[in-house]
N, C-alpha and C positions, 0 to 999 in steps of 0.2 A: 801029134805033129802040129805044128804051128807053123804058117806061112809070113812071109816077112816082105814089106817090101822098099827098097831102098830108095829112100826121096831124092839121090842126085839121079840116077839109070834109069829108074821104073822099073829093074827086073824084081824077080820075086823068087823065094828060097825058102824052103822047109827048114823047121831046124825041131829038135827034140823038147821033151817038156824043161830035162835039166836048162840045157842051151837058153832055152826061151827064159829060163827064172834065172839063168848068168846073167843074160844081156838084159833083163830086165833091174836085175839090181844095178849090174854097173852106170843105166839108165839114170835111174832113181838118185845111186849117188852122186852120180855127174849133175843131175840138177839138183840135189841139194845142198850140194857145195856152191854151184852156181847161183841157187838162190841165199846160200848163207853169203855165198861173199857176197850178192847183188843188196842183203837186207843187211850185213854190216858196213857195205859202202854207206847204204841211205841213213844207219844209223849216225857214222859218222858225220855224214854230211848234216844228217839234221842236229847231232850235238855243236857240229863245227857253226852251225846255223846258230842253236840256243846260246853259243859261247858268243856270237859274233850279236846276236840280238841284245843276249846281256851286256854286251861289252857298250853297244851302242847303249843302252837304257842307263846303264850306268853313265857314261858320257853326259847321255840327255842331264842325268838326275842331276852328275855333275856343273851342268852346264848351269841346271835351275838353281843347283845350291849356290854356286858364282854368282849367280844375275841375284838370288835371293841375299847374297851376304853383301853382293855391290850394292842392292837396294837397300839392304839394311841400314850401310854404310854410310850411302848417299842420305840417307831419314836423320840417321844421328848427325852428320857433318850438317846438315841442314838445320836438326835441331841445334844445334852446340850453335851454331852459326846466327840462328835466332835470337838462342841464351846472350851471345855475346852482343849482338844487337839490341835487345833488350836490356841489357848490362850496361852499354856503351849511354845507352836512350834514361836510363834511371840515372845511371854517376853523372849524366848532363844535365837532367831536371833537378837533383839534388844538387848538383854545381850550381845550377840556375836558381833555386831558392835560397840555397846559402847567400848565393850572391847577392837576391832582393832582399832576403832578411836581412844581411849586412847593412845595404846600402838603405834602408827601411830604418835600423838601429842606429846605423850613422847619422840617417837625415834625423830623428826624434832625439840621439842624444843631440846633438848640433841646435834642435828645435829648443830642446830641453835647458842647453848653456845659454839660449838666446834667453829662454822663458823666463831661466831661474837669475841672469843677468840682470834684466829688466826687472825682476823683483828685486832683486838686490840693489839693484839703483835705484826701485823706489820707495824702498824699506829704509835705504844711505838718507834720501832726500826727505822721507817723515821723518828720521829721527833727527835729521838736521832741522827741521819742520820746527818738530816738538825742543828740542833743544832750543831754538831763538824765541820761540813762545815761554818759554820759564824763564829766562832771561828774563823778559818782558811783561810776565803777569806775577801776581801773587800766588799763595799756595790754592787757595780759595778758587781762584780764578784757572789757575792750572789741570783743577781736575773737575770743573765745569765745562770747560773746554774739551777736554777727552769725552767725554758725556755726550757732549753737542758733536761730535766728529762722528761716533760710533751712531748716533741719532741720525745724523745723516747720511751714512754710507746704508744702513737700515733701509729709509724711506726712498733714496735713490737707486739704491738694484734690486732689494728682495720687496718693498713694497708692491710690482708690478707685477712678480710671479707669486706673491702670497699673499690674494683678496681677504684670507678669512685670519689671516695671521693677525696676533696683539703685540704690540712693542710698545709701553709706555713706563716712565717712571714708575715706582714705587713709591706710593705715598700713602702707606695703609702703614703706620708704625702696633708692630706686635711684640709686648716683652718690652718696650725698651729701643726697636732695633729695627729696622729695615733696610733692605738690598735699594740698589741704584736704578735697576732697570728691569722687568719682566716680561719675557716674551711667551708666546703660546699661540700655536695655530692648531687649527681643528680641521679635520675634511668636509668633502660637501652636505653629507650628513650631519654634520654637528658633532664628530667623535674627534674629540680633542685626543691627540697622538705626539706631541711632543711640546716640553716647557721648560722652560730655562730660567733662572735663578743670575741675574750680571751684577757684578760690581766693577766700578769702575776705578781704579787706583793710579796715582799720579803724585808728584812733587819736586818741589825747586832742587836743581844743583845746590843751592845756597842754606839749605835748611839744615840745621844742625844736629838734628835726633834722624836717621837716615832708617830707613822702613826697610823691614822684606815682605817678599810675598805671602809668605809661610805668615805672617803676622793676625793676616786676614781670612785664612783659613776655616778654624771653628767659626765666627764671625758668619760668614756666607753661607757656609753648613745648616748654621742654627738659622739662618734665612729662608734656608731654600725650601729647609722640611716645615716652617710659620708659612711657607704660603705655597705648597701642599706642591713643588717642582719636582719633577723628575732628574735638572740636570742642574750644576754649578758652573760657574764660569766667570773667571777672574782677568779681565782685561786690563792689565798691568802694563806701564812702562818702569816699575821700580826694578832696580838690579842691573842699568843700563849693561854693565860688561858681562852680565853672565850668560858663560857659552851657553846652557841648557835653558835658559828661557828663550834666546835671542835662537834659535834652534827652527821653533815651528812651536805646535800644539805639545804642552806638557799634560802629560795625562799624572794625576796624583790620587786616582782613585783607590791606592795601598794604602791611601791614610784617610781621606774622607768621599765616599759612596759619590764614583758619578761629577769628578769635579775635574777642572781644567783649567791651565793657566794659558795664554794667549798674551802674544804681541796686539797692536792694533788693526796690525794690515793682516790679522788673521781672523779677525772677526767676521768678516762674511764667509770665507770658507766653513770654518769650524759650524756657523748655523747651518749652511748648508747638506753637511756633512752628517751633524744629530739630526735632522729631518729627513735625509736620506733612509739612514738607519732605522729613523722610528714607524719609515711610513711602512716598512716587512713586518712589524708588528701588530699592524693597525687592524686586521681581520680577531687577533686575539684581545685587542683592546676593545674591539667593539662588543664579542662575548663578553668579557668580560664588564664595561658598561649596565650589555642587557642583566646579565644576572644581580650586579648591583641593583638593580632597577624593580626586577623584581623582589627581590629583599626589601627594598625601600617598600616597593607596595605593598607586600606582606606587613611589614612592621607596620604602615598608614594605618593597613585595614585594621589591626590587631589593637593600633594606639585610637582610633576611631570606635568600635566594638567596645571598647573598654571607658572610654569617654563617653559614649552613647547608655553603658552598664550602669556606670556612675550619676550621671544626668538622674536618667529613669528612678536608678534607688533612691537618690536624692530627692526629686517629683515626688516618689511614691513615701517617701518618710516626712517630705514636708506636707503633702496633701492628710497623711495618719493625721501627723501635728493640727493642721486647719480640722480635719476632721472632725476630730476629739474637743478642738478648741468650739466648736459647733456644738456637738452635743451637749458641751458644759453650759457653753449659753443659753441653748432651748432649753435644758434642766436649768437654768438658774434662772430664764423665763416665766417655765414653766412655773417654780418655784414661787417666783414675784407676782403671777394670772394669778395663782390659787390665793396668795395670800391680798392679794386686790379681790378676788372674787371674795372672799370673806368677808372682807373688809365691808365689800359690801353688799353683802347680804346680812350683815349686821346692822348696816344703812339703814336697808329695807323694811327691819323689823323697826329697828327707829321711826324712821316713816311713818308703818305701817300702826306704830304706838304712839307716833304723836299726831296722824291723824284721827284715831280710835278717839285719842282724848280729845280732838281739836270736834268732830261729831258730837262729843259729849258738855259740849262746851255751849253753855244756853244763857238768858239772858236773866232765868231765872236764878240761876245756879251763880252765875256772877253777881246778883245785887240779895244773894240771899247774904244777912247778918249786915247788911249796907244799908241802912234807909235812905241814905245820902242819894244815893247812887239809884236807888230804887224808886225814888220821886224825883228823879230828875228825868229814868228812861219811861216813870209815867207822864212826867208832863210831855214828852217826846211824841208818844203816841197820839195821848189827847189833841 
């Protein structure tokens, strides 16, 4: 029997062992159903929890991936914004260069119609120059004069920047032939780097046999290489109307090495211009110098060694000659001693014989068979 006791009354009651394992199951299941609903309430509640948790998390996540595509958004509209600023700032600087290089190209051609104006006016005013001078001079005199112009514009601009430069006539005739004028400057070392070959060509409106340039050509060629020039150059007013002289610098070096025809008013450019060029060369020119140099030395030494070979053999074959010519003499000396020695030692015996007899030679011996003679050296005595 089992005793029970009721927690609202406090009374107490026996009951059997069945009784007691009835009410104790219907116990058991009355709190297990209590506890199952109590544990699928909190289930619930705590999935209603995980659902409400994730639901916020996702929100959040949400919310991060908004602010992170806003900031995204905001980085590229910012970059783009940049770009376009940057865009804006280059198409204005390339505006702005365009625009100095325009007005850059404007102001030099402008500079340039001023420059090539003023040439041309004083190209108009030499040739009107040169035109009243042939008028006025002979043929002779006309291209004396071009000579004496080009002499002067020479020692008046490039004289002061070319101490070591040569600009004088040509008065060394080679062949037959000489050029007008020869120029050549050297650097401060002494390495001659550029040289020029001029002729100077001119003549009357009024002259009858009328010249081309082309005339003069071989002529200054065959000049330039007689006096050992790098460069040719034909200062000409012949051909007054033609476009291609009357141009600038005609280069005609397709026909002969290195030659140039010129107006007058081109003549300081055009030196200026071969001396420019020549002086990029001038570190190969001076090798090239030195090893001439030594070639020359070599050949000195070799034509010296060979002069000194020659000398010597010479010496040594004229000293054989004196030599020999020695020996013959002491043997033909000797020759002439021995036969004077004979001579006289033949003397000697002579001598030595006609003193023997002259010993023998007595007073008696002389007046024997002489009476004469032999009482005269007794009356002598007596």
């Amino acid at each position: 029997m089992k005793e029970l006791k009721c927690p609202k009354c406090g009374s107490t009651f026996s009951v059997d062992e069945a009784d007691y394992a009835l009410l104790l199951s219907q116990v058991k299941n009355g709190e297990f159903e209590a506890e199952l609903s109590r544990r699928v309430h909190e289930m619930e509640q705590n999935q209603q929890a995980k659902m409400s948790a994730q639901l916020q998390m996702e929100k959040v996540q949400n919310q991060l991936q908004q602010q992170q595509l806003q900031a995204q958004v905001q980085q590229l509209q910012s970059q783009i914004q940049q770009a376009e600023q940057q865009k804006e700032l280059a198409v204005a600087q390339v505006r702005q260069k365009a625009t100095e290089s325009y007005m850059k190209k404007e102001q030099e051609l402008a500079e340039a119609k001023t420059k090539w104006a003023e040439q041309l006016k004083a190209a108009q005013e030499q040739v009107q120059y040169y035109k009243d001078l042939k008028m006025k001079m002979s043929t002779k005199m006309v291209g004396e004069t071009l000579e004496i112009h080009c002499s002067t514009l020479f020692n008046q601009y490039l004289r002061p920047l070319m101490p070591y430069a040569y600009f004088e006539k040509d008065n060394e005739v080679v062949g037959g032939t000489k050029g007008d004028f020869v120029f050549r400057d050297k650097s401060e070392d002494g390495v001659e780097y550029v040289s020029i070959m001029f002729e100077m060509k001119n003549e009357n409106d009024e002259t009858a046999t009328k010249h081309k340039n082309e005339d003069f050509f071989a002529k200054l060629d065959s000049d330039r290489k007689k006096k050992n020039c790098e460069y040719a150059v034909l200062v000409s007013l012949l051909e007054p109307e033609s476009e291609l002289y009357n141009g600038g610098i005609v280069d005609v070096s397709h026909r002969y090495e290195k030659m140039y025809v010129i107006r007058p008013q081109f003549f300081i450019p055009l030196i200026t211009l071969l001396c420019q060029t020549s002086k990029k060369s001038l570190d190969a020119k001076r090798e090239l110098m030195l090893v001439k140099q030594q070639q020359v030395d070599v050949t000195n030494f070799e034509e010296k060694l060979m002069a000194f070979k020659d000398g010597f053999t010479r010496n040594v074959r004229l000293a054989n000659e004196r030599f020999q010519d020695a020996i013959d003499e002491i043997d033909k000396t000797i020759a002439h001693l021995t036969k004077v020695r004979e001579n006289l030692v033949k003397s000697g015996d002579n001598l030595n014989a006609a003193d023997k007899k002259l010993q023998d030679v007595t007073v008696k011996r002389l007046t024997y068979g002489n009476p004469t003679m032999k009482a005269m050296f007794d009356k002598v005595k007596k």
